[in-house]
N, C-alpha and C positions, 0 to 999 in steps of 0.2 A: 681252234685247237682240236685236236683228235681226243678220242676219248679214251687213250692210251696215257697221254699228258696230264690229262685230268684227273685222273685214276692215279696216276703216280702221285700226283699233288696231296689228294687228298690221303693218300698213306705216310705219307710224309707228316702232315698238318691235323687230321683228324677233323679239316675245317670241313663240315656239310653246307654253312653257308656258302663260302668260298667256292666249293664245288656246286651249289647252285647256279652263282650269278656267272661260271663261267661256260657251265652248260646251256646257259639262260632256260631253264627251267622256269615257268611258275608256282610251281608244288614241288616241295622239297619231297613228300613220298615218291616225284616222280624221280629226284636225283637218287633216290635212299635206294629205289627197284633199282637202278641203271646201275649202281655203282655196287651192288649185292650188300647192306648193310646188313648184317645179325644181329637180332636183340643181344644176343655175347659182346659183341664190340660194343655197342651203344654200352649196357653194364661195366662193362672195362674203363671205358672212356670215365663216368660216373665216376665208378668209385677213387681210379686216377687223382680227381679232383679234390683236394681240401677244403672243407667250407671254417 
């Protein structure tokens, strides 16, 4: 896949795994540089979440 497609994916899904295993990355900081994540987003995502 291009990493146009993957990048779409993951703004849609917020999945970092997901966009790992399809960049076949070993090291998810290497998909987090690729994909530009901001500690802002990661925070967002977080508080998103209900526990």
């Amino acid at each position: 896949m291009r990493r146009t497609k993957i990048a779409q994916i993951y703004r849609k899904t917020r999945n970092l795994c997901a966009a790992q295993l399809l960049f076949e990355h070993n090291k998810m900081d290497s998909t987090v540089r690729y994909l530009g994540v901001e500690l802002e987003d990661a925070v967002v995502i977080f508080e998103a979440v209900e526990t």
